[in-house]
VOTOR-915553 format. One record per residue: residue in one letter; residue number from 0; x, y negated, z of N, C-alpha, C in turn. Coordinates in steps of 0.2 Angstrom, whole numbers, always signed. Layout:
<"a" NUM <X Y Z> <X Y Z> <X Y Z>>
...
This chain:
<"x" 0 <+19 -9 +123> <+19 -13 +117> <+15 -20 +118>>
<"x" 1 <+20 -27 +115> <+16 -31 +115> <+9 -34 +111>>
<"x" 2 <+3 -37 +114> <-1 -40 +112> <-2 -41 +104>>
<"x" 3 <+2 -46 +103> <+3 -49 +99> <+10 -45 +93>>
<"x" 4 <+12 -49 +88> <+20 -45 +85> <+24 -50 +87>>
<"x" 5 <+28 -47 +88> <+33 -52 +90> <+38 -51 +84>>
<"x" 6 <+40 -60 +81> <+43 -60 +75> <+50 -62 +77>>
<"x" 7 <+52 -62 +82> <+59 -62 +87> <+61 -54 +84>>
<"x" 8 <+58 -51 +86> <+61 -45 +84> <+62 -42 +76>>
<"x" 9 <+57 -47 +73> <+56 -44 +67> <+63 -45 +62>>
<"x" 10 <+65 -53 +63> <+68 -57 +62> <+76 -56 +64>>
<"x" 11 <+78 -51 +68> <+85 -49 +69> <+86 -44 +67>>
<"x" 12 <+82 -40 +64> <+84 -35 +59> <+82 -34 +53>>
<"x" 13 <+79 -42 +51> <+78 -39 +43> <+86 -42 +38>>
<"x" 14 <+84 -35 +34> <+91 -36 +29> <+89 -39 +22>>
<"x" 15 <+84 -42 +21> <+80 -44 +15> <+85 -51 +12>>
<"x" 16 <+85 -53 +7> <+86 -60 +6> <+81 -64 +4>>
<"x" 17 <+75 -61 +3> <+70 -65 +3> <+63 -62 +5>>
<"x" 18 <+60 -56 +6> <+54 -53 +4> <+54 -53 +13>>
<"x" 19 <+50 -57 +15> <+47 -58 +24> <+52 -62 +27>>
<"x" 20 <+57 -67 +22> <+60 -72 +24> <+54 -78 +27>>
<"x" 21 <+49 -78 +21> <+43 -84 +24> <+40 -81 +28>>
<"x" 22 <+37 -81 +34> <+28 -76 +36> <+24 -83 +36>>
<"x" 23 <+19 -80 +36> <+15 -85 +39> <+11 -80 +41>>
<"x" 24 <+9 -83 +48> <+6 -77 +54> <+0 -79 +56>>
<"x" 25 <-6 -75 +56> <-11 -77 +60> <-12 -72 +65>>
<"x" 26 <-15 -73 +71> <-19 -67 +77> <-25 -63 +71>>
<"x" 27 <-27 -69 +71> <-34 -69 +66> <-37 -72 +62>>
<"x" 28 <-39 -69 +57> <-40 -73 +50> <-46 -67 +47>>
<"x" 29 <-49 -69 +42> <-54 -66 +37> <-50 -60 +33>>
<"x" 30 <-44 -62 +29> <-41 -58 +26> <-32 -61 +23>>
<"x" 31 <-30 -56 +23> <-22 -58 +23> <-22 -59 +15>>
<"x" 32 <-26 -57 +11> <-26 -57 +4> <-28 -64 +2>>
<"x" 33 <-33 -66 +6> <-35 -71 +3> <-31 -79 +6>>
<"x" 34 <-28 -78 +11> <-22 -80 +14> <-15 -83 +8>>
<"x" 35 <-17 -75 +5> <-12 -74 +2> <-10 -77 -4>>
<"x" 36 <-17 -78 -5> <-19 -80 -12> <-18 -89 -12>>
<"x" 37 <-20 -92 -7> <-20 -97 -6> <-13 -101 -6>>
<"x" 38 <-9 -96 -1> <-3 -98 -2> <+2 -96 -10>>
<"x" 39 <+2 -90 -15> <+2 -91 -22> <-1 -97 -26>>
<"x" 40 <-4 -101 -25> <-8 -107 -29> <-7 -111 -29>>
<"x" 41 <-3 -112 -21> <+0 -118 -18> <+8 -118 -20>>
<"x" 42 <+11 -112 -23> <+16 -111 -24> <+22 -108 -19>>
<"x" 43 <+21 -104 -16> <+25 -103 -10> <+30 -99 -14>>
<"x" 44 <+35 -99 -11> <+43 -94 -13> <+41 -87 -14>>
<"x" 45 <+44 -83 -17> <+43 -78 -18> <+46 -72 -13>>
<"x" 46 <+41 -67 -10> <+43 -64 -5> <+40 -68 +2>>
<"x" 47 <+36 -72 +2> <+32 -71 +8> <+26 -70 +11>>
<"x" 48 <+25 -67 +16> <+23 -62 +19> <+17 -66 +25>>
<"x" 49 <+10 -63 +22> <+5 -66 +27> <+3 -60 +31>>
<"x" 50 <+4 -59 +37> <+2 -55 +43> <-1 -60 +48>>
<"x" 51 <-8 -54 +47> <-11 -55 +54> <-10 -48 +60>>
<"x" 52 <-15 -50 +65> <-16 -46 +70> <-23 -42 +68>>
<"x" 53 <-24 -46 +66> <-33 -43 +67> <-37 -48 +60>>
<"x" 54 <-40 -42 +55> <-44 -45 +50> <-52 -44 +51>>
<"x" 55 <-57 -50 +51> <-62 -50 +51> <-66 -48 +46>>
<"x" 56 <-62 -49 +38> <-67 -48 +32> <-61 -43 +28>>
<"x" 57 <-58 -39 +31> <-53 -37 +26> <-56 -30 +21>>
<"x" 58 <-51 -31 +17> <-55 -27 +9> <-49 -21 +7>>
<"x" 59 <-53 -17 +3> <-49 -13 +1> <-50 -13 -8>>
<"x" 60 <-48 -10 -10> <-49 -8 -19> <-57 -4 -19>>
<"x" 61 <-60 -8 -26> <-64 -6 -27> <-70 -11 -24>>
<"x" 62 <-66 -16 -19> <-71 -21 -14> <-73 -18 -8>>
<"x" 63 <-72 -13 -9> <-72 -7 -2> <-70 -13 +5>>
<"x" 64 <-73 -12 +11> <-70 -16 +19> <-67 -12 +20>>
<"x" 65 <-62 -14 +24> <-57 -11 +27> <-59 -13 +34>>
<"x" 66 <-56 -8 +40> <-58 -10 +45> <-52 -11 +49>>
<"x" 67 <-52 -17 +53> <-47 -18 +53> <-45 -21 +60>>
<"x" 68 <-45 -17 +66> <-45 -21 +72> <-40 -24 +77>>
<"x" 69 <-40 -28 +80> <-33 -31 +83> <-28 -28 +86>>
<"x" 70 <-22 -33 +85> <-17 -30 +87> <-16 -21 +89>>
<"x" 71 <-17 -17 +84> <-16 -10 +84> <-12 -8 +78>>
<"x" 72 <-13 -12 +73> <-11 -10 +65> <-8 -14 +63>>
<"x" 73 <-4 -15 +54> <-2 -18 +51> <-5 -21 +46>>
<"x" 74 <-6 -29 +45> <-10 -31 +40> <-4 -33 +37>>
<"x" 75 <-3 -35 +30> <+0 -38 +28> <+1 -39 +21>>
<"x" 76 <+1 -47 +15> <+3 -46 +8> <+6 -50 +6>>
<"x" 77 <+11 -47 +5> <+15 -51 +0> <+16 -56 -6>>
<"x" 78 <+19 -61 -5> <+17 -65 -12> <+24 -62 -19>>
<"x" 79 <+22 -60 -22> <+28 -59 -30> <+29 -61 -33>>
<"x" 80 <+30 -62 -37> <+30 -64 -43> <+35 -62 -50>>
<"x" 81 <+34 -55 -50> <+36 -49 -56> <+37 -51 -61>>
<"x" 82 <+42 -48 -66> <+40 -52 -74> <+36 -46 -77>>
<"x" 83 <+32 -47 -80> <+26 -46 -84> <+28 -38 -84>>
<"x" 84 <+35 -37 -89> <+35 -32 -90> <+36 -24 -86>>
<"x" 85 <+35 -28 -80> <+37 -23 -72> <+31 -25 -68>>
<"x" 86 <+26 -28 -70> <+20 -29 -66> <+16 -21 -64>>
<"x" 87 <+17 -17 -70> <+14 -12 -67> <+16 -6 -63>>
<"x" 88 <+23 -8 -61> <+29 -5 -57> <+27 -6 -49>>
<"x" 89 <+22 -11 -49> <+20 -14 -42> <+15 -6 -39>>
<"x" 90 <+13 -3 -41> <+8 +0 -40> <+13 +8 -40>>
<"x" 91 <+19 +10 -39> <+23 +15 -38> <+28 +13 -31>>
<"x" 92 <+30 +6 -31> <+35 +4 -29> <+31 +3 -20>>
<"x" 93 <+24 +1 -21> <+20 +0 -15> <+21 +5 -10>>
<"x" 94 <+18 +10 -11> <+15 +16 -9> <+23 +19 -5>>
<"x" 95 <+27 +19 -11> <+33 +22 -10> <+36 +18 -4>>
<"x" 96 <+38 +11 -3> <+40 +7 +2> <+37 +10 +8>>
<"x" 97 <+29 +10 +9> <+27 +10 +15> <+29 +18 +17>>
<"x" 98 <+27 +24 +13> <+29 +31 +14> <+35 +31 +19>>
<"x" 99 <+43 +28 +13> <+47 +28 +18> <+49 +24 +24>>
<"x" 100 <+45 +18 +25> <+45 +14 +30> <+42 +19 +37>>
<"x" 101 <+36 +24 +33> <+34 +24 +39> <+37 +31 +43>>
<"x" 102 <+41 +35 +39> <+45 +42 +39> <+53 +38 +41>>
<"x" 103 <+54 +31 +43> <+60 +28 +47> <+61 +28 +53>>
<"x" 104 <+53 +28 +55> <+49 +26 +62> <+45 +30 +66>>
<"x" 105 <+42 +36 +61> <+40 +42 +66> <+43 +48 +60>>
<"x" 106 <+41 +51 +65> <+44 +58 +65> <+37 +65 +59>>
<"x" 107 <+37 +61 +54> <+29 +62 +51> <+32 +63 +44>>
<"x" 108 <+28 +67 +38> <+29 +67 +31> <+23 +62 +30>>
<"x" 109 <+26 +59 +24> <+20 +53 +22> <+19 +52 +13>>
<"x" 110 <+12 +55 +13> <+11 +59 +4> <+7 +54 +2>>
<"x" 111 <+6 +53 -5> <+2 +49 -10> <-2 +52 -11>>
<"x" 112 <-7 +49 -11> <-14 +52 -15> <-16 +44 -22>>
<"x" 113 <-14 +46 -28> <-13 +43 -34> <-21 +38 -31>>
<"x" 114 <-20 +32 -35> <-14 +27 -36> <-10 +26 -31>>
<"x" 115 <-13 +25 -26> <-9 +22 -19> <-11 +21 -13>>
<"x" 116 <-15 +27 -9> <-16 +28 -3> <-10 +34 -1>>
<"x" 117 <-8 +30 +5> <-4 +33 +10> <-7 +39 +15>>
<"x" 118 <-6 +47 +14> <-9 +52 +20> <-3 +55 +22>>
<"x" 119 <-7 +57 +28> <-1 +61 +33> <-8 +67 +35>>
<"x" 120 <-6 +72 +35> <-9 +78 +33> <-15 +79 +33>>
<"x" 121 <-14 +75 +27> <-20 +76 +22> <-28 +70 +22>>
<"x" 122 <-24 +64 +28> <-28 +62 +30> <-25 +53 +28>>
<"x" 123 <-31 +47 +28> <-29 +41 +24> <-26 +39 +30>>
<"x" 124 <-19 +35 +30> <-16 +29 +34> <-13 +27 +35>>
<"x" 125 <-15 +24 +26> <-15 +16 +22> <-17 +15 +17>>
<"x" 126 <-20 +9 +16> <-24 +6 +10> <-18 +1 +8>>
<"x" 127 <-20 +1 +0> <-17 -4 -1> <-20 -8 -8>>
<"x" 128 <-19 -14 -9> <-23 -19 -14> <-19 -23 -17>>
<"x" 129 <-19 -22 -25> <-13 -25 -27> <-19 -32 -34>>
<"x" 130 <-15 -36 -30> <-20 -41 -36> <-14 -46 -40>>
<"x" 131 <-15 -47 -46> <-12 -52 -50> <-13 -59 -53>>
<"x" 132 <-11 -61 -53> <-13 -68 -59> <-9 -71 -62>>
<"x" 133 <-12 -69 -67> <-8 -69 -76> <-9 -78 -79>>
<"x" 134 <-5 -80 -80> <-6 -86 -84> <-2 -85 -93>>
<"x" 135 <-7 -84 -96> <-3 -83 -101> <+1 -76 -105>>
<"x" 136 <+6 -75 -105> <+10 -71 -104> <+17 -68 -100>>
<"x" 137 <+14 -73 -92> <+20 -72 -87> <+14 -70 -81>>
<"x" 138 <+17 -68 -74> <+13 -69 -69> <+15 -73 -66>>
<"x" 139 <+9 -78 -63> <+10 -82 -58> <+10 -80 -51>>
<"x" 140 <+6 -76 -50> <+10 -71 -42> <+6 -64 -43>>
<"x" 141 <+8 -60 -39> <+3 -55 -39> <+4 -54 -32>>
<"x" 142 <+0 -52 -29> <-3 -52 -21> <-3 -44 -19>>
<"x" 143 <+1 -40 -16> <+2 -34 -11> <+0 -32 -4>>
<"x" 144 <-6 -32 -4> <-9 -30 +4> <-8 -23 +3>>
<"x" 145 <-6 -23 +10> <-5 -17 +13> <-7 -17 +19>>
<"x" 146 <-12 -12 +22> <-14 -11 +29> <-14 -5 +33>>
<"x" 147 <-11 -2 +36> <-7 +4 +40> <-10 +3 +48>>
<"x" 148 <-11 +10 +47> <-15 +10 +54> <-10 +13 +59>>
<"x" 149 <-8 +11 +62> <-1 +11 +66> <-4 +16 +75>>
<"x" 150 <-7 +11 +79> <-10 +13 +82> <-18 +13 +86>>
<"x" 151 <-20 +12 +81> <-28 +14 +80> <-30 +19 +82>>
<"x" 152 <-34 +19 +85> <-40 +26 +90> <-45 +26 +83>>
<"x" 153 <-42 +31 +79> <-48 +33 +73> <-56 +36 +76>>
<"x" 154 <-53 +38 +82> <-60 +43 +83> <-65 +37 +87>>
<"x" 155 <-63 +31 +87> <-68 +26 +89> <-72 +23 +83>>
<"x" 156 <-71 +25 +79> <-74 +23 +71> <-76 +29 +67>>
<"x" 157 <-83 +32 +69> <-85 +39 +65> <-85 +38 +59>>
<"x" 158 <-85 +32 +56> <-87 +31 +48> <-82 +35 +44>>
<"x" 159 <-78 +33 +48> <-68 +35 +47> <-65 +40 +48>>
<"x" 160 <-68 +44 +53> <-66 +49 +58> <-63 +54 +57>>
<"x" 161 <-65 +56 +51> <-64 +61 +47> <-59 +62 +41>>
<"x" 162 <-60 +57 +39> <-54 +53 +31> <-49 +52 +34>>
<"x" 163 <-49 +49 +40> <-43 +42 +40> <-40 +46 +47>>
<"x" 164 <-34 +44 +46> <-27 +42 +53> <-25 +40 +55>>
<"x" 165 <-20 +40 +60> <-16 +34 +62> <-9 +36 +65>>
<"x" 166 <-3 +33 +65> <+2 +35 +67> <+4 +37 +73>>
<"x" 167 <-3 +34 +78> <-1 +37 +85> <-9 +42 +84>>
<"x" 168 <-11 +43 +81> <-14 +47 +83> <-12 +56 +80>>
<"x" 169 <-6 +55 +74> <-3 +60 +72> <+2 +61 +79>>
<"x" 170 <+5 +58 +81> <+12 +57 +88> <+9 +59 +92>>
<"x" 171 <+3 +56 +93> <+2 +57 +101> <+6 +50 +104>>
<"x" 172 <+8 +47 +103> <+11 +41 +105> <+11 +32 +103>>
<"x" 173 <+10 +28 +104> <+12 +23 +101> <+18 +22 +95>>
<"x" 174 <+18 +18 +91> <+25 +17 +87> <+25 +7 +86>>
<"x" 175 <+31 +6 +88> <+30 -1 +86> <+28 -3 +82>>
<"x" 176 <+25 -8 +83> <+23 -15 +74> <+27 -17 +70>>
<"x" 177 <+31 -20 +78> <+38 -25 +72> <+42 -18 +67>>
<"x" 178 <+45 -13 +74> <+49 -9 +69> <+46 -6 +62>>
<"x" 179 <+40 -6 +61> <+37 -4 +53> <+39 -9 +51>>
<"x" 180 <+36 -16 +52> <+36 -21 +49> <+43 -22 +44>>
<"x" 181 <+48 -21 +50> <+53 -23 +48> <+57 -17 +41>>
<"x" 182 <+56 -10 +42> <+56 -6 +40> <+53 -8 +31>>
<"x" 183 <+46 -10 +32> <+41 -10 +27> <+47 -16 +22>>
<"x" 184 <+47 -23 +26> <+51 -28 +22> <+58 -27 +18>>
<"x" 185 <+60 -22 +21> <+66 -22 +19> <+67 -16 +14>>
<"x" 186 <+64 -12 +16> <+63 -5 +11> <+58 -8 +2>>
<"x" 187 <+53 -11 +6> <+52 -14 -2> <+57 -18 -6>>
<"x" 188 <+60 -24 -3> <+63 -27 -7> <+69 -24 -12>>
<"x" 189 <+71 -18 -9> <+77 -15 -9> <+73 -11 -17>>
<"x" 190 <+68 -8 -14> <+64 -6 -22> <+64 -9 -26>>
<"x" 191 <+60 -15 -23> <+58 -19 -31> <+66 -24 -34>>
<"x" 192 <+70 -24 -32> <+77 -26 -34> <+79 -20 -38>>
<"x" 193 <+78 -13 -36> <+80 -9 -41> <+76 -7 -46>>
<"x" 194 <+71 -10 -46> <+67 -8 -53> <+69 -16 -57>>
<"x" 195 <+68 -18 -53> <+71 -27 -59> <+78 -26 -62>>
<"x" 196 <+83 -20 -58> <+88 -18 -62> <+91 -13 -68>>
<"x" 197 <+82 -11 -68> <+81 -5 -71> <+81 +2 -69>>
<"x" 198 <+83 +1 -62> <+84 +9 -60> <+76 +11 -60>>
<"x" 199 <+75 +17 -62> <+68 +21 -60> <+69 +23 -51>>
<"x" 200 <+64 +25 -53> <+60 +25 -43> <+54 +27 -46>>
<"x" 201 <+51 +31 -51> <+46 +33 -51> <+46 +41 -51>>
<"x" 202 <+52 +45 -49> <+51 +53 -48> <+51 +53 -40>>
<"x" 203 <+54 +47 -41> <+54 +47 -34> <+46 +46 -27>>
<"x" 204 <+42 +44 -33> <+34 +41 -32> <+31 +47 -32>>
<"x" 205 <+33 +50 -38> <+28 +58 -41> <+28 +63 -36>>
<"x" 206 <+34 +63 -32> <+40 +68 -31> <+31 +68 -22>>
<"x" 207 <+31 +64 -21> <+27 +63 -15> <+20 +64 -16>>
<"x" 208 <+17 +63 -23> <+10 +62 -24> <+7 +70 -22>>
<"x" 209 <+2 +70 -18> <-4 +76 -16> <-8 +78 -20>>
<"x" 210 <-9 +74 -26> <-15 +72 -32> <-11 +78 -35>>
<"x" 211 <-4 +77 -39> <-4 +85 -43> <-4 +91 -43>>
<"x" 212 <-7 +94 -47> <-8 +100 -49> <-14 +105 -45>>
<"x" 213 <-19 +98 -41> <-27 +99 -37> <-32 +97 -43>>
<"x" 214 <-38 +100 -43> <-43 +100 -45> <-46 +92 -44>>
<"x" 215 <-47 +88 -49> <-50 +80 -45> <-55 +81 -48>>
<"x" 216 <-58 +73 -45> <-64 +71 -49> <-61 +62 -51>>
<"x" 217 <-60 +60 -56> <-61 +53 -55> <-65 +49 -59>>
<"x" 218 <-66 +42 -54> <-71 +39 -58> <-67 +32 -58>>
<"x" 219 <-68 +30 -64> <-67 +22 -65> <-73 +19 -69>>
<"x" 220 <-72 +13 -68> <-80 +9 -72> <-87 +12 -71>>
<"x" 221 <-88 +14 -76> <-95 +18 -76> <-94 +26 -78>>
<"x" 222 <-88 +28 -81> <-88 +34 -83> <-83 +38 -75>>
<"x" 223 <-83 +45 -78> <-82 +51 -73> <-79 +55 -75>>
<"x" 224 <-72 +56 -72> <-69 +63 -76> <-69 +68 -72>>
<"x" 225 <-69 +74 -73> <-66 +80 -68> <-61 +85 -72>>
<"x" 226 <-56 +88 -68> <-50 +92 -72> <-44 +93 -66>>
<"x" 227 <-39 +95 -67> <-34 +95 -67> <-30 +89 -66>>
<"x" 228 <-27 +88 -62> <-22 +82 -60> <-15 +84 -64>>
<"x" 229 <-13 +84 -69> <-8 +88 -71> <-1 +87 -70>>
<"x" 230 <-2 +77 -72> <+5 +74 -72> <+5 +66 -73>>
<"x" 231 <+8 +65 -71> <+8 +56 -73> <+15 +51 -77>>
<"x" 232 <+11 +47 -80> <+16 +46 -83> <+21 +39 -81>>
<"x" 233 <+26 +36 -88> <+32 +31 -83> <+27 +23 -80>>
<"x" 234 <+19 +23 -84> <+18 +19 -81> <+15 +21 -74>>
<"x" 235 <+14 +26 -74> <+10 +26 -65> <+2 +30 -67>>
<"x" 236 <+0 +30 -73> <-7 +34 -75> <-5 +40 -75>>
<"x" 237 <-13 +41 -73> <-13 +52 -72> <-16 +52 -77>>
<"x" 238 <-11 +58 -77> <-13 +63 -84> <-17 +69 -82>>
<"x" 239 <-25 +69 -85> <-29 +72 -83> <-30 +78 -88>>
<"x" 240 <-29 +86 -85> <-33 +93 -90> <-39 +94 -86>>
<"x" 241 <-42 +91 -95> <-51 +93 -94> <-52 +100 -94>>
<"x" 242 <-57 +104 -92> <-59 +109 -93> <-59 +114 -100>>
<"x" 243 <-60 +111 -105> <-58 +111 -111> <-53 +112 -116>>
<"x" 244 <-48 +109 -111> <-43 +111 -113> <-38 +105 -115>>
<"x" 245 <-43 +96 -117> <-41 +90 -118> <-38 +87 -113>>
<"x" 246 <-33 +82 -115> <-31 +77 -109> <-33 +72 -109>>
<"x" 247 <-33 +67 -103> <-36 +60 -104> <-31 +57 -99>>
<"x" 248 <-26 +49 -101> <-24 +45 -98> <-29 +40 -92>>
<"x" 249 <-25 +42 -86> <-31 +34 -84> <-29 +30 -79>>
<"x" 250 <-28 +26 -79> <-24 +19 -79> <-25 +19 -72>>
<"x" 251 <-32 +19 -71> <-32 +16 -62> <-42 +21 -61>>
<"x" 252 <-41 +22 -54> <-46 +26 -54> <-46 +25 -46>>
<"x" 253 <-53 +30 -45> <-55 +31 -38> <-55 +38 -38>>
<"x" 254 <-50 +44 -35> <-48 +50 -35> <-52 +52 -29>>
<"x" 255 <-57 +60 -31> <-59 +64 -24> <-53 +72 -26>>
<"x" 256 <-51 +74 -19> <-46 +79 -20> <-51 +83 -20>>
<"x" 257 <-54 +90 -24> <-58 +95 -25> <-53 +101 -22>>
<"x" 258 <-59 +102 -16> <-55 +110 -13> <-49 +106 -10>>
């Protein structure tokens, strides 16, 4: 495998009309997000794609780092810009894109752990950060990072060693960068076209998710819930059973699997 990605390869087999038609590429940068962000403000077309090789400060949800070392893995976000009323579409349609990108390319099942982390038996390998900027009542872009650990040596990082995985370390082998890449750009756009045409793609999201019918804990803001993961609903919120017997809707959360 080369050093570096090589966008020669990326670039003869994507079937996209726009989504990784731009890249702008670094070896090494701070963060693809914030890359990212900069090129949304400055206007950049819709559908392009900041990849690096290697992130020095990169983030996950929550503020969380992500750790993020060179050329082994995939950085990369997307610039959008959804109509308002499919923004919350981004957070099914993500998850789902990488899963099947990455069950194109190895030989592996790739399950959701609600909102939108990527595991492969049972373990994290992929984060993803979905940010928006709303002017009024339209969006001005919303930002899709996504970071897949492709072939990273987990066990060189104990922080991680035990949560997190990697595509070659489920294989036993290396798997290309570009062919994910290419994989990733084109299986999204293919989604997010179908949801701007109305089709669902969300049984299709559920159908993957790990989170139902296990014991959780989640926390958002300041509060805590624990129950049952039951079910989720058309906007992408889990539907929680309390112990009790009640349910609770919740929008977006920080999920531990119990048991």
């Amino acid at each position: 495998m080369g050093l570096w990605l090589d966008f020669s390869r990326v670039e003869e087999r994507l079937e996209t009309k726009y989504v990784g038609r731009n890249i702008v590429y670094y070896t090494r940068t701070g963060s693809t997000q914030d890359i990212a962000r900069r090129e949304g403000e400055a206007g950049a077309p819709e559908g392009t794609a900041v990849v690096a090789d290697e992130q020095t400060a990169g983030r996950g949800r929550l503020g969380r780092s992500f750790i993020s070392p060179p050329n082994v893995n995939l950085y990369v976000t997307l610039v959008l810009k959804p109509p308002l009323e499919r923004l919350n579409t981004l957070s099914v349609i993500t998850p789902l894109a990488v899963a099947e990108a990455v069950e194109s390319v190895a030989p592996i099942s790739a399950r959701i752990k609600w909102p939108n982390d990527i595991l492969v038996n049972s373990r994290k390998a992929c984060g993803i950060l979905i940010e928006s900027e709303l002017s009024g009542d339209e969006v001005s872009y919303s930002l899709v990072g996504m970071g897949v650990n492709v072939n990273m040596d987990v066990e060189a990082y104990p922080e991680i060693a035990d949560i997190a995985t990697s595509l070659k370390r489920e294989l036993g082998r290396e798997v290309s960068r570009e062919d994910l890449l290419v994989a990733l750009l084109n299986r999204y756009e293919a989604l997010y076209e179908a949801v701007k045409r109305g089709k669902a793609v969300h049984e299709a999201w559920r159908s993957r998710l790990e989170t139902l019918g296990r014991q959780v804990q989640v926390r958002f803001g300041e509060q805590l819930e624990e129950g049952l993961a039951e079910d989720v609903d058309e906007k992408g919120s889990l539907i929680l059973r309390r112990a009790d017997g009640s349910r609770v809707i919740i929008a977006a959360g920080d999920v531990t699997l119990r048991g």
